[in-house]
C-alpha positions as CSV (number, residue, x, y, z in Angstrom):
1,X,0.0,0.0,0.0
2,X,1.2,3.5,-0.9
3,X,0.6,6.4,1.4
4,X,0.7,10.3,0.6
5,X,1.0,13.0,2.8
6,X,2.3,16.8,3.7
7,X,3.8,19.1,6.2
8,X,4.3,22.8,6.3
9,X,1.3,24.2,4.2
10,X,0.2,25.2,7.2
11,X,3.5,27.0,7.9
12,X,4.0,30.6,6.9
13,X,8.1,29.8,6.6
14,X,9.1,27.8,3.5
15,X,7.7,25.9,1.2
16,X,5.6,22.4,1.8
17,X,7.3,19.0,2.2
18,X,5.4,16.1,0.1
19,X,6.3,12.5,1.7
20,X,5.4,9.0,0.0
21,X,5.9,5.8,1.1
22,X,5.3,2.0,0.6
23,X,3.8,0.7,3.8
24,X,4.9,-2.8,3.7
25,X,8.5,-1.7,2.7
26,X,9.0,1.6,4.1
27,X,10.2,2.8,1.0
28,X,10.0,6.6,1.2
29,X,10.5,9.8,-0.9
30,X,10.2,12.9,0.0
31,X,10.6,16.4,-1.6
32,X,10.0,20.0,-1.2
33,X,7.3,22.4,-3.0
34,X,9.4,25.4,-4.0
35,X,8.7,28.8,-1.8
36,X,8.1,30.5,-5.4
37,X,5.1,28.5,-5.7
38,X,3.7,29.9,-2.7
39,X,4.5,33.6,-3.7
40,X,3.0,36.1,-6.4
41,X,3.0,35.3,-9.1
42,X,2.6,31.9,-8.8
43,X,0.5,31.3,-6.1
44,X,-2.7,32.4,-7.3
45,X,-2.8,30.3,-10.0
46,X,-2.5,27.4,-7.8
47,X,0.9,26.0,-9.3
48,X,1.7,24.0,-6.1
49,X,-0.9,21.4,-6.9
50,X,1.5,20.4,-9.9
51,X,4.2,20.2,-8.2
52,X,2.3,18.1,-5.9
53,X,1.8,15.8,-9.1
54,X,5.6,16.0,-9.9
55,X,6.3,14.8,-6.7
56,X,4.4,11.9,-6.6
57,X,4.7,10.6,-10.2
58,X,8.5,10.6,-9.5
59,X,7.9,8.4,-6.3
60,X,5.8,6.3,-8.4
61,X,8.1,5.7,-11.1
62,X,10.9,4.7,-8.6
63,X,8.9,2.3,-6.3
64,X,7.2,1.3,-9.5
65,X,3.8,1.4,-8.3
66,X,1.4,-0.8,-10.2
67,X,-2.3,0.1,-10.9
68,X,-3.6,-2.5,-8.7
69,X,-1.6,-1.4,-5.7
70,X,-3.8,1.0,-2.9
71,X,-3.0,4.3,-2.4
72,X,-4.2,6.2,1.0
73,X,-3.7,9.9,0.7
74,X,-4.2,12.7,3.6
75,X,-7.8,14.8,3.5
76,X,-6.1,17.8,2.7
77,X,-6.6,20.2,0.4
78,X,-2.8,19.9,-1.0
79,X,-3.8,16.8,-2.8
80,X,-6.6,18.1,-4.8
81,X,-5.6,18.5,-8.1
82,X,-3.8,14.6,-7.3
83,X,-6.9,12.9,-6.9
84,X,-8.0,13.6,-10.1
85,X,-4.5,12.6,-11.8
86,X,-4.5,9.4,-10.3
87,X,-8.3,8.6,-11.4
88,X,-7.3,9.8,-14.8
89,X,-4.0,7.1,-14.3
90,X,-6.5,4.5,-13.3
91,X,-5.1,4.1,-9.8
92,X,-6.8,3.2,-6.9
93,X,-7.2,5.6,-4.1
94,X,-8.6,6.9,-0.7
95,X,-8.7,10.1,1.4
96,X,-7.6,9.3,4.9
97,X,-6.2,10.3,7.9
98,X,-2.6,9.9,7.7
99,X,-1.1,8.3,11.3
100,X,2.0,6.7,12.2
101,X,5.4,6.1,10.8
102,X,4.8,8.2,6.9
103,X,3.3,11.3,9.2
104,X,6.1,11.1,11.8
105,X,9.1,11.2,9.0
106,X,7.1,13.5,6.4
107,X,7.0,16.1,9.5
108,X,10.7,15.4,10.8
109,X,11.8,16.3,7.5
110,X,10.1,19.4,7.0
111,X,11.6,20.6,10.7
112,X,15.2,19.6,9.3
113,X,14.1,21.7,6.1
114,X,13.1,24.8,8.2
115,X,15.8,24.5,10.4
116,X,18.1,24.5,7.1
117,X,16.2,28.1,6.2
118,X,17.6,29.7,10.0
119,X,14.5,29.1,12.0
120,X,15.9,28.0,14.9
121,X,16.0,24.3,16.1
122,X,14.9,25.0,19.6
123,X,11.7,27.3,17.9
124,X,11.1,24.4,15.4
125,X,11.0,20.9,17.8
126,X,10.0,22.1,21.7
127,X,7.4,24.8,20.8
128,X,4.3,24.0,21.3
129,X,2.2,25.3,17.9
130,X,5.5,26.0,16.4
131,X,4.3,27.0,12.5
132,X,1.6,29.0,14.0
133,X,1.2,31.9,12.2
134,X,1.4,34.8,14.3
135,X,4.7,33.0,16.3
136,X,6.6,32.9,13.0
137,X,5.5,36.2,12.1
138,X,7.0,37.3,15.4
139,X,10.6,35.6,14.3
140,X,10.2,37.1,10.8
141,X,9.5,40.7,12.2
142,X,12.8,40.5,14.1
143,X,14.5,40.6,10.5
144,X,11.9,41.4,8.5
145,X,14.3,42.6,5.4
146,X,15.9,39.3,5.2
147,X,12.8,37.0,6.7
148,X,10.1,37.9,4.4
149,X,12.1,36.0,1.3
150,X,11.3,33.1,3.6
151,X,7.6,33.4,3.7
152,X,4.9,32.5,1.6
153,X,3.9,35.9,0.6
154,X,0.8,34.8,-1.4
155,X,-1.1,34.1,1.6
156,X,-3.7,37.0,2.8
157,X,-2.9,36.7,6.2
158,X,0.8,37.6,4.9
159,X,-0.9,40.5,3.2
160,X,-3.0,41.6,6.0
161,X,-0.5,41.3,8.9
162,X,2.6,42.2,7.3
163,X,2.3,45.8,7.1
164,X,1.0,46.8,10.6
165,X,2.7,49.5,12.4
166,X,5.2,48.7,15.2
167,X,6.0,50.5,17.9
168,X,10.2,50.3,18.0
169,X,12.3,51.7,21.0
170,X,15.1,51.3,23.0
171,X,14.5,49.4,26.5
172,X,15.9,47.5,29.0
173,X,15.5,43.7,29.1
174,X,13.4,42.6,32.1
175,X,15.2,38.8,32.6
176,X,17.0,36.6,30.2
177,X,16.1,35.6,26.9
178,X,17.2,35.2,23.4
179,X,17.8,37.6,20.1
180,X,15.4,36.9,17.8
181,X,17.5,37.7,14.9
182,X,21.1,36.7,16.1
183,X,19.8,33.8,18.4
184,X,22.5,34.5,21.4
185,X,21.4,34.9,24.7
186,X,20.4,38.7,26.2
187,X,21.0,39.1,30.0
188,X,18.6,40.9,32.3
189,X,19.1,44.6,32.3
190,X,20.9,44.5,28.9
191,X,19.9,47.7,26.7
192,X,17.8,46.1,23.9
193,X,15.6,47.4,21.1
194,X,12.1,46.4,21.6
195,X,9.2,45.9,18.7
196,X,5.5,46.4,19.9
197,X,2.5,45.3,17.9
198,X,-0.6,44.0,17.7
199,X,-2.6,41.2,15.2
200,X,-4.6,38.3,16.8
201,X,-3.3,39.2,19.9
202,X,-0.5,42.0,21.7
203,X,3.4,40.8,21.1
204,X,6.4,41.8,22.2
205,X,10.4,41.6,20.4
206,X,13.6,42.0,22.2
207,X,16.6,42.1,20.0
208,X,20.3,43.1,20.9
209,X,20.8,46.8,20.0
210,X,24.0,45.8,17.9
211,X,21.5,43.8,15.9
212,X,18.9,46.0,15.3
213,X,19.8,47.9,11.3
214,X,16.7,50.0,11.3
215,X,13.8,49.7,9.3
């Protein structure tokens, strides 16, 4: 049996892993939609459900996967445009819910591929909601200039959220933490330069002063 599934269209950093696998074999291939697909002017036209097909098809043709063989592939809406490809193959398939050993190694590889971007590996594996949204945004904010190539900048939210005013000024850390942008601690009391803003909720940035190069 052949299973399908994703991880990271949910994440506003990077592109979205694609992970398939033989189940009796644990043969397993796994590759990376491109960020461009996820940014103007790709994006609106939907590219990333070819790539999707790409993927696959090249999985397919190295575990040669017959027509007779299952195929289980996650609910989501990633896989759209690959249902109907494989019904026009003439492969049999299902929409599931996609547990166990494909899920845990499709999602493992997409932290490695973040973490291979700069988002820190401490943000990435003992975070709870890590690809949340609004807690990325946060990370890219602390170096917006060099972040937002990152980002899948097609989105709305990205639209809506990534213009709203901040409130930046020089303060004085209140305990120990860690740079946003440069990742090395900063001590209580240290000057720092702080962000201020507000989207779903109020949030607050603390980068060294040396690290801060305007806006």
């Amino acid at each position: 049996m052949i299973q399908i599934d994703d991880a990271g269209s949910g994440s506003l950093i990077g592109g979205t892993g694609i992970g398939v696998m033989r189940a009796e074999t644990r043969e397993y291939y796994f590759d990376i939609i491109p960020l461009p697909y996820y940014q103007p002017p790709l994006f609106p036209e939907k590219k990333y459900q070819e790539c999707v097909i790409d993927i696959v098809r090249e999985a397919f043709q190295r575990f040669s996967v017959s027509h007779d063989e299952p195929i289980e592939i996650c609910r989501g809406y990633m896989f759209d445009s690959l249902r109907g490809w494989l019904s026009d193959q003439g492969y049999r398939w299902k929409s599931t819910i996609i547990e166990g050993t494909l899920q845990e190694k499709v999602e493992e590889a997409f932290n490695r591929y973040v973490i291979s971007l700069g988002l820190p590996e401490n943000f990435v594996k003992h975070a709870r909601y890590a690809f949340g949204f609004h807690r990325l945004l946060k990370w890219v904010f602390a170096d917006l200039e060099n972040r937002a190539a990152l980002c899948k900048t097609g989105w709305k939210s990205w639209q809506k959220w990534s213009r709203i005013e901040r409130s930046i000024f020089l303060n004085e850390a209140r305990k120990k933490e860690y740079c946003l942008k440069c990742g090395k601690p900063i001590e209580p009391n240290e000057p720092v330069v702080t962000m201020e803003y507000i989207t779903n909720r109020f949030w607050s940035i603390n980068i060294h002063t040396g690290c801060y190069t305007g806006e």
